[in-house]
Biopython code that builds the backbone (N, CA, C, O; Angstrom):
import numpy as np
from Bio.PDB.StructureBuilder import StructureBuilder

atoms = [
    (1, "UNK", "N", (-112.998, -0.316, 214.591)),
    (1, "UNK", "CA", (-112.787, 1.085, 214.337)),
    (1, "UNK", "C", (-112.201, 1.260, 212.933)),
    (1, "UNK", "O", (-111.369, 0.472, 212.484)),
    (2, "UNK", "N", (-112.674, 2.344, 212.235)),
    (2, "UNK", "CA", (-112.030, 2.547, 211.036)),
    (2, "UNK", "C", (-110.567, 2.550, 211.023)),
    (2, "UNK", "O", (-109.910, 2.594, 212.063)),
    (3, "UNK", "N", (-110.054, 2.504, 209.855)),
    (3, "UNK", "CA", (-108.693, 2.679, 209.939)),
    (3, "UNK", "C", (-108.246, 3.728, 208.445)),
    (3, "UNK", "O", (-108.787, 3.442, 207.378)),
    (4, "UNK", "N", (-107.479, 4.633, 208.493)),
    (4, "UNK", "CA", (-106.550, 5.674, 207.541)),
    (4, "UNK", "C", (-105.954, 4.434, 206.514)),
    (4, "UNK", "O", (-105.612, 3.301, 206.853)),
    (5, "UNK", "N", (-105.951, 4.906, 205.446)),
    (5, "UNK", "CA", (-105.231, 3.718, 204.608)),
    (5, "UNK", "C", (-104.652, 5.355, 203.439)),
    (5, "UNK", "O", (-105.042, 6.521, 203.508)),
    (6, "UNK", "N", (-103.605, 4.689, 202.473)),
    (6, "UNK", "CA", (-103.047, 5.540, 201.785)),
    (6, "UNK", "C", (-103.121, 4.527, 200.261)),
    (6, "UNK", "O", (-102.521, 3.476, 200.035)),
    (7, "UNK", "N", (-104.322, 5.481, 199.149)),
    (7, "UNK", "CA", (-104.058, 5.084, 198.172)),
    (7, "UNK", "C", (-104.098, 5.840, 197.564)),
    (7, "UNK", "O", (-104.212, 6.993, 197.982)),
    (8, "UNK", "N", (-103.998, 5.437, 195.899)),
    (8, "UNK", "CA", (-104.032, 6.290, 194.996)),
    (8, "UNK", "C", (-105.598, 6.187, 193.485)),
    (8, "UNK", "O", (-106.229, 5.240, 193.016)),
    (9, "UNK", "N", (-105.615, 7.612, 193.246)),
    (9, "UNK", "CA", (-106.801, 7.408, 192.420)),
    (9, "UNK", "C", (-105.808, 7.408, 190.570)),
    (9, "UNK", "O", (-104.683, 7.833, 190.305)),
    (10, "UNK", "N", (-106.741, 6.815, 189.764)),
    (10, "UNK", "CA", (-105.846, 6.373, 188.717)),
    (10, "UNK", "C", (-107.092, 7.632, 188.210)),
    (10, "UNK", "O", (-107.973, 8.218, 188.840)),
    (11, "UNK", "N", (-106.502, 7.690, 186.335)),
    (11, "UNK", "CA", (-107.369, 8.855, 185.388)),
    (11, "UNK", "C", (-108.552, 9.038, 185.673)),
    (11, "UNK", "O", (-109.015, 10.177, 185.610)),
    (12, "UNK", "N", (-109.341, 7.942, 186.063)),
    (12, "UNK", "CA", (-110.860, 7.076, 185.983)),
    (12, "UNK", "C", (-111.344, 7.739, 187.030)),
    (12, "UNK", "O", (-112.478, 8.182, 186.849)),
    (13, "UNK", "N", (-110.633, 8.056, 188.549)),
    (13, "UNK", "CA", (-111.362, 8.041, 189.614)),
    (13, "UNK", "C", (-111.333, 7.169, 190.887)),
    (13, "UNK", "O", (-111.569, 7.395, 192.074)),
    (14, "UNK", "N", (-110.800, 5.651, 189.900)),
    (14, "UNK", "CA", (-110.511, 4.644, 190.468)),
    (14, "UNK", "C", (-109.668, 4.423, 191.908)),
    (14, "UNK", "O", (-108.474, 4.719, 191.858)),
    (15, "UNK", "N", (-110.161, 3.957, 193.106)),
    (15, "UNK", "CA", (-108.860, 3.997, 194.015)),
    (15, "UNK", "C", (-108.032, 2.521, 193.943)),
    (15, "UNK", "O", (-108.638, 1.452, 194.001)),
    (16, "UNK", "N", (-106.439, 2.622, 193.797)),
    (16, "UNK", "CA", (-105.319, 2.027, 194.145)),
    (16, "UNK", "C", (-105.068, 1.730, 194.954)),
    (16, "UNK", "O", (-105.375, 2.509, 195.856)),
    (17, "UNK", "N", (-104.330, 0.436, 195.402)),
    (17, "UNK", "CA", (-103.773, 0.719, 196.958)),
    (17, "UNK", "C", (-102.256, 0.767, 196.914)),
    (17, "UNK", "O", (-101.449, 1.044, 197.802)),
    (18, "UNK", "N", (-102.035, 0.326, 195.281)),
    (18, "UNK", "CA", (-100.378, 0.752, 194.841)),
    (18, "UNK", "C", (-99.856, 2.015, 194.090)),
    (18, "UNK", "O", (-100.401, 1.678, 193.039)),
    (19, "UNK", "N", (-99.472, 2.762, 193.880)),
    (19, "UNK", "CA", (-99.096, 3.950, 192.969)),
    (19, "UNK", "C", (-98.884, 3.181, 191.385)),
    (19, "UNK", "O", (-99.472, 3.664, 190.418)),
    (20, "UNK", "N", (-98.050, 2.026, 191.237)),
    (20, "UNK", "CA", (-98.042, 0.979, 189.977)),
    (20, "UNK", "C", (-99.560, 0.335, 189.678)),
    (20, "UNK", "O", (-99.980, 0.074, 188.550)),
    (21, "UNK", "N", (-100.192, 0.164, 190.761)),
    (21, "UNK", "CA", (-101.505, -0.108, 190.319)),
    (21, "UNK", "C", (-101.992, 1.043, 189.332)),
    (21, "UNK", "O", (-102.267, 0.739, 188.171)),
    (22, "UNK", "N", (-102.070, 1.955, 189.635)),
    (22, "UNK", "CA", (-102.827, 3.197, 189.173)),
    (22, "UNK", "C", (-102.217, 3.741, 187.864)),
    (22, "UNK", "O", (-102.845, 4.159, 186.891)),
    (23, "UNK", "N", (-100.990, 3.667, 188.003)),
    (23, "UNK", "CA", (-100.106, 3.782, 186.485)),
    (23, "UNK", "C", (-100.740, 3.050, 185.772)),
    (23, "UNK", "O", (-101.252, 3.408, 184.711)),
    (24, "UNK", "N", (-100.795, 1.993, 186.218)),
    (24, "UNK", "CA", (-100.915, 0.831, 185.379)),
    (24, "UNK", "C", (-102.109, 0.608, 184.576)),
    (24, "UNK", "O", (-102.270, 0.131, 183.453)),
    (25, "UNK", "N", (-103.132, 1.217, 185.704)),
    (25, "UNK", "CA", (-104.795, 1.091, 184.887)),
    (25, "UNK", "C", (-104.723, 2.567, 183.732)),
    (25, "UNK", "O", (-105.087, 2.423, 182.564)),
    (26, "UNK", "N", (-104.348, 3.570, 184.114)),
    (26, "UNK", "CA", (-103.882, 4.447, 183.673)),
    (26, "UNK", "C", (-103.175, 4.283, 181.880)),
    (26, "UNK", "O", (-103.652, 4.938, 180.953)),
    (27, "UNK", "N", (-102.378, 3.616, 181.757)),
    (27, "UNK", "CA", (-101.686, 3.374, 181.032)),
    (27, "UNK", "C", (-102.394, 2.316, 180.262)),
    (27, "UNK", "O", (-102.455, 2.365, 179.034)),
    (28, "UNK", "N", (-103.002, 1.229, 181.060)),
    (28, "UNK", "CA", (-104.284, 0.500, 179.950)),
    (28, "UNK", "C", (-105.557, 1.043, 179.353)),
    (28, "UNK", "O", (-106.030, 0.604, 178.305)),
    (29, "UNK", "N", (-106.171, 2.158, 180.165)),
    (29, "UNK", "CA", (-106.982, 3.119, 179.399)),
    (29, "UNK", "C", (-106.339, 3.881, 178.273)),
    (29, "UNK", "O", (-107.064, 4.144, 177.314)),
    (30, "UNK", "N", (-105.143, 4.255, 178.249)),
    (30, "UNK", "CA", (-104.797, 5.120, 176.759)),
    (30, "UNK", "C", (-104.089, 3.969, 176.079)),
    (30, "UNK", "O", (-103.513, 4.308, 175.045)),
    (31, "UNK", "N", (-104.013, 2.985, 176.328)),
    (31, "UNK", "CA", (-103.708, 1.865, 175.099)),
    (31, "UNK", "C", (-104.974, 0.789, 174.707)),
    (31, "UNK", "O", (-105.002, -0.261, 174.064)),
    (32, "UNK", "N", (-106.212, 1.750, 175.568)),
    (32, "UNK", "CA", (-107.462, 0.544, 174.452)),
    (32, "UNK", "C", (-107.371, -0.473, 175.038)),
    (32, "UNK", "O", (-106.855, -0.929, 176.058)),
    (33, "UNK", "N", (-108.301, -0.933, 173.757)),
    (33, "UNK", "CA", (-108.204, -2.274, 173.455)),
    (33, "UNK", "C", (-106.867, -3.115, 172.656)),
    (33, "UNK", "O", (-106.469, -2.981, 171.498)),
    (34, "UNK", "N", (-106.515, -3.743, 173.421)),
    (34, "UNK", "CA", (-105.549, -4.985, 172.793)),
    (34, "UNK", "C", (-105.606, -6.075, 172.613)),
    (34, "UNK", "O", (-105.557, -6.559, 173.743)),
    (35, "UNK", "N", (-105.675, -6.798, 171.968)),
    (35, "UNK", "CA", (-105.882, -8.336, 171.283)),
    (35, "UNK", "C", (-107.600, -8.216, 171.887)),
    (35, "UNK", "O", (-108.377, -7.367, 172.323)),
    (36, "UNK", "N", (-107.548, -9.772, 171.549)),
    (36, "UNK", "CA", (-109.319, -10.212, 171.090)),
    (36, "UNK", "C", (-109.501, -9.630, 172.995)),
    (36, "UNK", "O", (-108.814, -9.835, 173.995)),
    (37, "UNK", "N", (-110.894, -8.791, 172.714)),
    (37, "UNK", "CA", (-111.818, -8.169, 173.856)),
    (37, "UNK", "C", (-110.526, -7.067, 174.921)),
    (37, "UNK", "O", (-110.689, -6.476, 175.989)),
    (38, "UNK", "N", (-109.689, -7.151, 174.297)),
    (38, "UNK", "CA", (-109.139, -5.985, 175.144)),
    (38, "UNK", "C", (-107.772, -6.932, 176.619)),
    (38, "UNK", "O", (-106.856, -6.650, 177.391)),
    (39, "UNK", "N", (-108.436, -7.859, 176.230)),
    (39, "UNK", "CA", (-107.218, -9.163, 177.252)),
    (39, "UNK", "C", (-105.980, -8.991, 177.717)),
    (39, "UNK", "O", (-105.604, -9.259, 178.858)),
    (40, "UNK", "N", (-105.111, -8.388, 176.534)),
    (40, "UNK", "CA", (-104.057, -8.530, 176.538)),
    (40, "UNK", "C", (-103.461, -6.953, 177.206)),
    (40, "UNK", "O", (-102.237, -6.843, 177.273)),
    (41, "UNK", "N", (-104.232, -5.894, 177.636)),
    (41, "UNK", "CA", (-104.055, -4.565, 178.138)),
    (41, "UNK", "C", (-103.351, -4.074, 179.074)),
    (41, "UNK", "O", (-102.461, -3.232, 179.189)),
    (42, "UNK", "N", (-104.201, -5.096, 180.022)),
    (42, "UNK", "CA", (-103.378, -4.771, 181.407)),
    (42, "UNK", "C", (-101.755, -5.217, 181.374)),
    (42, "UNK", "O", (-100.810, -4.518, 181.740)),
    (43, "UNK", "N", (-101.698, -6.803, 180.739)),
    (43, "UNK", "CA", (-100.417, -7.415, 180.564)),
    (43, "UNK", "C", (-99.629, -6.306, 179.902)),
    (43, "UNK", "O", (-98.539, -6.107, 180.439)),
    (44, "UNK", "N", (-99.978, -5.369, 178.641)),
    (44, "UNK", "CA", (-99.017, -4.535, 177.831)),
    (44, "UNK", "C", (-98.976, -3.484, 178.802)),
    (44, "UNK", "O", (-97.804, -3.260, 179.107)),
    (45, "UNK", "N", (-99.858, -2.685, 179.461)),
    (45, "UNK", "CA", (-99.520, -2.245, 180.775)),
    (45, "UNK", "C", (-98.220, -1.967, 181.660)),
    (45, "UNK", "O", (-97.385, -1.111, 181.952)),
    (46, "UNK", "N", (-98.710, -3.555, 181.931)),
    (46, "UNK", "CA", (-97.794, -3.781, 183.224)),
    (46, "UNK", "C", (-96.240, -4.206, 182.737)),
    (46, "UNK", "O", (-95.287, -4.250, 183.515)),
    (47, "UNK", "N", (-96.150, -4.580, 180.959)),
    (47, "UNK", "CA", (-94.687, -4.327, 180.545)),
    (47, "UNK", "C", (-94.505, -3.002, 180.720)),
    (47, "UNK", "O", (-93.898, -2.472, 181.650)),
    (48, "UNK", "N", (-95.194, -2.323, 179.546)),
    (48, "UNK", "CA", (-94.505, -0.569, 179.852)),
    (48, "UNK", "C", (-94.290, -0.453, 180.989)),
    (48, "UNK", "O", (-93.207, 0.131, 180.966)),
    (49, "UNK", "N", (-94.516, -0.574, 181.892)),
    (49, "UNK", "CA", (-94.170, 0.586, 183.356)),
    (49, "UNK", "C", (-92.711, -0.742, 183.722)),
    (49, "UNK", "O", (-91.600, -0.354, 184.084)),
    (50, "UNK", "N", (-92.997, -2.024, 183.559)),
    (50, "UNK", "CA", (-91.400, -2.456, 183.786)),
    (50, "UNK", "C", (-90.328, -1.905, 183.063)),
    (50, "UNK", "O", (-89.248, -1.579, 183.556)),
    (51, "UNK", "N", (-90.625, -1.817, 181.980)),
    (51, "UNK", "CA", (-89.870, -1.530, 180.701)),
    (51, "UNK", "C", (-89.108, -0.107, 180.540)),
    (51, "UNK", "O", (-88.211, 0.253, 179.777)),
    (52, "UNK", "N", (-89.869, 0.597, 181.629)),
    (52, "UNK", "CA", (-89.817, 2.313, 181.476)),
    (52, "UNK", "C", (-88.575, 3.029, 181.152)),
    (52, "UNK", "O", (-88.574, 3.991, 180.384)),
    (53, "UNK", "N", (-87.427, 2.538, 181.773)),
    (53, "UNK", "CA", (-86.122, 2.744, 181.528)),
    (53, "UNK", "C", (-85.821, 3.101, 179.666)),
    (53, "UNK", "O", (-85.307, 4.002, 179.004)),
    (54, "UNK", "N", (-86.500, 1.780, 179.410)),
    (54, "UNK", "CA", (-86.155, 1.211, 177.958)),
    (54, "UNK", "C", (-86.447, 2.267, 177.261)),
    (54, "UNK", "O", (-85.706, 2.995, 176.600)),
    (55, "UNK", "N", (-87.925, 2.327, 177.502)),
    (55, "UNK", "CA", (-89.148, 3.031, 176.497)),
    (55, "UNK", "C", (-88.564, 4.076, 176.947)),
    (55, "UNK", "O", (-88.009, 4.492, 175.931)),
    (56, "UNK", "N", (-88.275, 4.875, 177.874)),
    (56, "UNK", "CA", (-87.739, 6.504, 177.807)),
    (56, "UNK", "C", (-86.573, 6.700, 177.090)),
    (56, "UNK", "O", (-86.356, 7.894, 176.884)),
    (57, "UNK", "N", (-85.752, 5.946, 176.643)),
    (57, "UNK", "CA", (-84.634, 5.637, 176.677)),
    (57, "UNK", "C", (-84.655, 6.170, 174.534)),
    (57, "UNK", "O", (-84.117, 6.982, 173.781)),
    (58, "UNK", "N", (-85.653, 5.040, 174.487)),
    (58, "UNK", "CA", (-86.227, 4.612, 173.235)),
    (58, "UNK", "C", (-86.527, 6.475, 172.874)),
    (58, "UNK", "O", (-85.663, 7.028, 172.193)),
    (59, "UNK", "N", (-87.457, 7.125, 173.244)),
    (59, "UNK", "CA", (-88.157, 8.534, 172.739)),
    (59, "UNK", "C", (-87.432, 9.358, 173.703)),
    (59, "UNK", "O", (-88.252, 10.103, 174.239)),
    (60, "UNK", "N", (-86.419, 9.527, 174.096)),
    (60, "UNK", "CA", (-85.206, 10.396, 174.315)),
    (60, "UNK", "C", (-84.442, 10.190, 172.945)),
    (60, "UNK", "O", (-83.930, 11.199, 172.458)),
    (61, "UNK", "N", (-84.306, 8.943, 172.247)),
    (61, "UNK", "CA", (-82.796, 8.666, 171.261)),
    (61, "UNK", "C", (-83.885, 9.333, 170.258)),
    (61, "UNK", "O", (-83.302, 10.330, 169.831)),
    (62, "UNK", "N", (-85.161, 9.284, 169.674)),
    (62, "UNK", "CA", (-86.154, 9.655, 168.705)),
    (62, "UNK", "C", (-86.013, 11.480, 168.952)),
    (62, "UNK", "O", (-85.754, 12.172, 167.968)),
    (63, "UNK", "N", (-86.146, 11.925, 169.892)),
    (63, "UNK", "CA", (-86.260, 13.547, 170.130)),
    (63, "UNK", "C", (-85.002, 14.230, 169.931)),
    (63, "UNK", "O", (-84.810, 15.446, 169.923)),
    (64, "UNK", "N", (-84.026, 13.130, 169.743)),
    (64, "UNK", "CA", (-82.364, 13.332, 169.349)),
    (64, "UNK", "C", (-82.031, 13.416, 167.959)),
    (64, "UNK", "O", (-81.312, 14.158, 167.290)),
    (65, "UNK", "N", (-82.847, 12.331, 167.702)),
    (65, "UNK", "CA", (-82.288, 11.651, 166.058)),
    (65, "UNK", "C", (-83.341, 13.081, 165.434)),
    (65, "UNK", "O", (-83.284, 13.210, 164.211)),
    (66, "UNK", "N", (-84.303, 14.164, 166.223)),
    (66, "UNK", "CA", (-85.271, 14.538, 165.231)),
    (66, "UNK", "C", (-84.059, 15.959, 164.930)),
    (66, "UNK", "O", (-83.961, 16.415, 163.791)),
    (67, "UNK", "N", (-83.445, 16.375, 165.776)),
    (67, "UNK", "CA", (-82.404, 17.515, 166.597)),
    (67, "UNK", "C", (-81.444, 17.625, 165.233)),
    (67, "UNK", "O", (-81.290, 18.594, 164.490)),
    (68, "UNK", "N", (-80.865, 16.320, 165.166)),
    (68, "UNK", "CA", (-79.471, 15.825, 164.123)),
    (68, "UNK", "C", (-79.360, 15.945, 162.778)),
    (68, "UNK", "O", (-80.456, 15.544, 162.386)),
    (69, "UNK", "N", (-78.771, 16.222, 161.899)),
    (69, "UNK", "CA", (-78.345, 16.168, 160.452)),
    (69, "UNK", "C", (-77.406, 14.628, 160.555)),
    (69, "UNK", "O", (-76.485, 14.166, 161.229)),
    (70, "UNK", "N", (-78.434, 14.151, 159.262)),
    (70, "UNK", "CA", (-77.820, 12.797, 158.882)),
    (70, "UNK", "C", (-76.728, 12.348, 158.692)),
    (70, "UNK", "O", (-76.587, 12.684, 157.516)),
    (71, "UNK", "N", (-75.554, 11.679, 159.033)),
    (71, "UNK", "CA", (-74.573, 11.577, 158.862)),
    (71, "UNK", "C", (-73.996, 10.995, 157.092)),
    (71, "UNK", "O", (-74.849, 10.351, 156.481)),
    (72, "UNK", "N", (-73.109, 11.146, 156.617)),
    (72, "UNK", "CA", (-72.861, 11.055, 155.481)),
    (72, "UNK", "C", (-71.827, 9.777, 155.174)),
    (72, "UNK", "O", (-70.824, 9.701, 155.884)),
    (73, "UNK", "N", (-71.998, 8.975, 154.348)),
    (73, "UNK", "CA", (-71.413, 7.668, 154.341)),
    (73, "UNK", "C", (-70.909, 7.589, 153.192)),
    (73, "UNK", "O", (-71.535, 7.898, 152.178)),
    (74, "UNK", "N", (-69.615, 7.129, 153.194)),
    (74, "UNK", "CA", (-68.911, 7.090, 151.703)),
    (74, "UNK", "C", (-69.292, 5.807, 151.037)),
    (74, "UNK", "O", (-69.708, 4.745, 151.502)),
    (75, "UNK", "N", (-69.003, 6.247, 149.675)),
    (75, "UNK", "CA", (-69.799, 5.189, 148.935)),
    (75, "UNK", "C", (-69.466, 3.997, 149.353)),
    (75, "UNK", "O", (-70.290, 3.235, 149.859)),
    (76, "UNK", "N", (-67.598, 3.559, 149.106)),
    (76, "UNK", "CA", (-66.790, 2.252, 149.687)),
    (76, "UNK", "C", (-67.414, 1.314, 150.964)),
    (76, "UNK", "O", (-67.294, 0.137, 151.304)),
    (77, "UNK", "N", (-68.021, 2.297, 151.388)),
    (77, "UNK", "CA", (-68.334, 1.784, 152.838)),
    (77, "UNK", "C", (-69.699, 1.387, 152.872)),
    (77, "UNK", "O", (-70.239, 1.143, 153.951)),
    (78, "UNK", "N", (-70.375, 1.289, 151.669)),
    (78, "UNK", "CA", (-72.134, 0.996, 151.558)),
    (78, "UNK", "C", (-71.700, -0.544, 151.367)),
    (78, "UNK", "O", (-72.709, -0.862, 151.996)),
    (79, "UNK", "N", (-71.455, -1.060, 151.242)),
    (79, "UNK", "CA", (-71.089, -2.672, 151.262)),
    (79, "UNK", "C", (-70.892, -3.376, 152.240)),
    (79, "UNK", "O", (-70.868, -4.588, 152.026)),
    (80, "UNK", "N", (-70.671, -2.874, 153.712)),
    (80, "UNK", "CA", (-70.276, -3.408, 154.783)),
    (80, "UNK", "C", (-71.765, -2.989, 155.491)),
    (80, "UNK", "O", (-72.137, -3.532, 156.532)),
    (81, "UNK", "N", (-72.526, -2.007, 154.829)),
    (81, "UNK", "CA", (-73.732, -1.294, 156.216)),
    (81, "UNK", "C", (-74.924, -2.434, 155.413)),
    (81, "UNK", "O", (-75.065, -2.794, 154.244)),
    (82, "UNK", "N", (-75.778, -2.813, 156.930)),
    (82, "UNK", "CA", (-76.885, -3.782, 156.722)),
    (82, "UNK", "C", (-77.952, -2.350, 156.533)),
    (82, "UNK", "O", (-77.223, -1.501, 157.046)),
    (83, "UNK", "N", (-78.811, -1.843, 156.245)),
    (83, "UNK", "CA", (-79.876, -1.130, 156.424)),
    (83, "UNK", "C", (-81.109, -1.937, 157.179)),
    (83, "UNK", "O", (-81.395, -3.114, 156.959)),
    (84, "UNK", "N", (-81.623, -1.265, 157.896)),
    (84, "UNK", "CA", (-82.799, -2.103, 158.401)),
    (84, "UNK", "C", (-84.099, -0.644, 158.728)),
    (84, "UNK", "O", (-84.022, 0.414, 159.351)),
    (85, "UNK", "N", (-85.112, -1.268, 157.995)),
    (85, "UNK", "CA", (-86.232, -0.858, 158.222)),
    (85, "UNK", "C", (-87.142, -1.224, 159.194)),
    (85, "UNK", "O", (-88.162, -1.677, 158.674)),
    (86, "UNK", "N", (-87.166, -1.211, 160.076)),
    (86, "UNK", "CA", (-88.558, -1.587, 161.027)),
    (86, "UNK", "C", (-89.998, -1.751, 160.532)),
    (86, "UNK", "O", (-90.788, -2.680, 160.364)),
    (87, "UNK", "N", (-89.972, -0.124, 160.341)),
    (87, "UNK", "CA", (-91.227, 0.181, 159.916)),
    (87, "UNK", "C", (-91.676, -0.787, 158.684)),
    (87, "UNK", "O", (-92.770, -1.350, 158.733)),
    (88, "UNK", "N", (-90.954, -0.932, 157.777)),
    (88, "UNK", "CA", (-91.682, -1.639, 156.372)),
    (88, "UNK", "C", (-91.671, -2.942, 156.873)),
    (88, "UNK", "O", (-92.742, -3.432, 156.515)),
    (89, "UNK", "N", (-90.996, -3.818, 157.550)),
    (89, "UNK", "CA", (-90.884, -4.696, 158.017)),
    (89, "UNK", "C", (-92.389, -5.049, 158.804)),
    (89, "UNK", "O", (-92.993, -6.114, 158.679)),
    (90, "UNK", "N", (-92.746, -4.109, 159.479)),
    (90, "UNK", "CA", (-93.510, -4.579, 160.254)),
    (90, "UNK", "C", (-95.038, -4.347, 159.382)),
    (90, "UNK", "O", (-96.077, -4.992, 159.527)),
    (91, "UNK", "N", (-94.819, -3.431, 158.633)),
    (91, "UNK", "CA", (-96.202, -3.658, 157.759)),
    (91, "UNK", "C", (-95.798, -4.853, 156.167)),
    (91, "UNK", "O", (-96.220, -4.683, 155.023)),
    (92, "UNK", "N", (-95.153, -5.652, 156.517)),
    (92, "UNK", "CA", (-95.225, -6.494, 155.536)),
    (92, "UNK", "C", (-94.549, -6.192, 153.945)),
    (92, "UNK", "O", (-94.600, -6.941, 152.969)),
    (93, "UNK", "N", (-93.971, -4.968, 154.043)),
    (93, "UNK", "CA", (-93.031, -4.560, 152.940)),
    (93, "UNK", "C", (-91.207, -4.800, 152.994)),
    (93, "UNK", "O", (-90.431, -4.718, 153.945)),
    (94, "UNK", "N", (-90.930, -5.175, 151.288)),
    (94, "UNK", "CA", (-89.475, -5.544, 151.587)),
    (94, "UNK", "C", (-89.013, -4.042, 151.159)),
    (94, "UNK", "O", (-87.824, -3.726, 151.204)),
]
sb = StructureBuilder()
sb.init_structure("model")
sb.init_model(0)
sb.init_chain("A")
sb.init_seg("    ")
for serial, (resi, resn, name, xyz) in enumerate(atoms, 1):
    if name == "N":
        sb.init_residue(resn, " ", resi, " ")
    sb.init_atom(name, np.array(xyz, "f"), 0.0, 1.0, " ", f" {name:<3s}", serial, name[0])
structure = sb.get_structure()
């Protein structure tokens, strides 16, 4: 006899039988392709949705920092601050 089962459909259409499943495919369709043939997708995936805490955490402090006036630093005190760029960093600029 048939049986009732409870899943979920992801962006696609796709049925789940986990709600994280479906995030998950979900979340690898709007991140593409990743590394050689797309491989590495599901894995970046299935970090974000562990990670979620982080990453909200991350573009809550960004929607803050956009809110704020820069804080002002006395000169004396530019000798002790490291500056760090990410961004240039990560495209290969000092």
């Amino acid at each position: 006899m048939a049986k009732s089962v409870e899943a979920y459909l992801d962006n696609r259409g796709n049925l789940h039988l986990s709600p994280s499943s479906a995030i998950i495919a979900d979340l690898a369709m709007a991140l593409g392709r990743v590394g050689d043939e797309g491989g590495m997708t599901e894995g970046v995936a299935r970090l974000i949705l562990e990670k979620r805490a982080e990453i909200e955490q991350a573009f809550a402090d960004i929607d803050s920092l956009h809110h704020h006036k820069p804080i002002e630093i006395a000169p004396e005190s530019l000798s002790n601050i490291e500056v760090l760029d990410l961004e240039r960093k990560r495209i290969g600029e000092s």
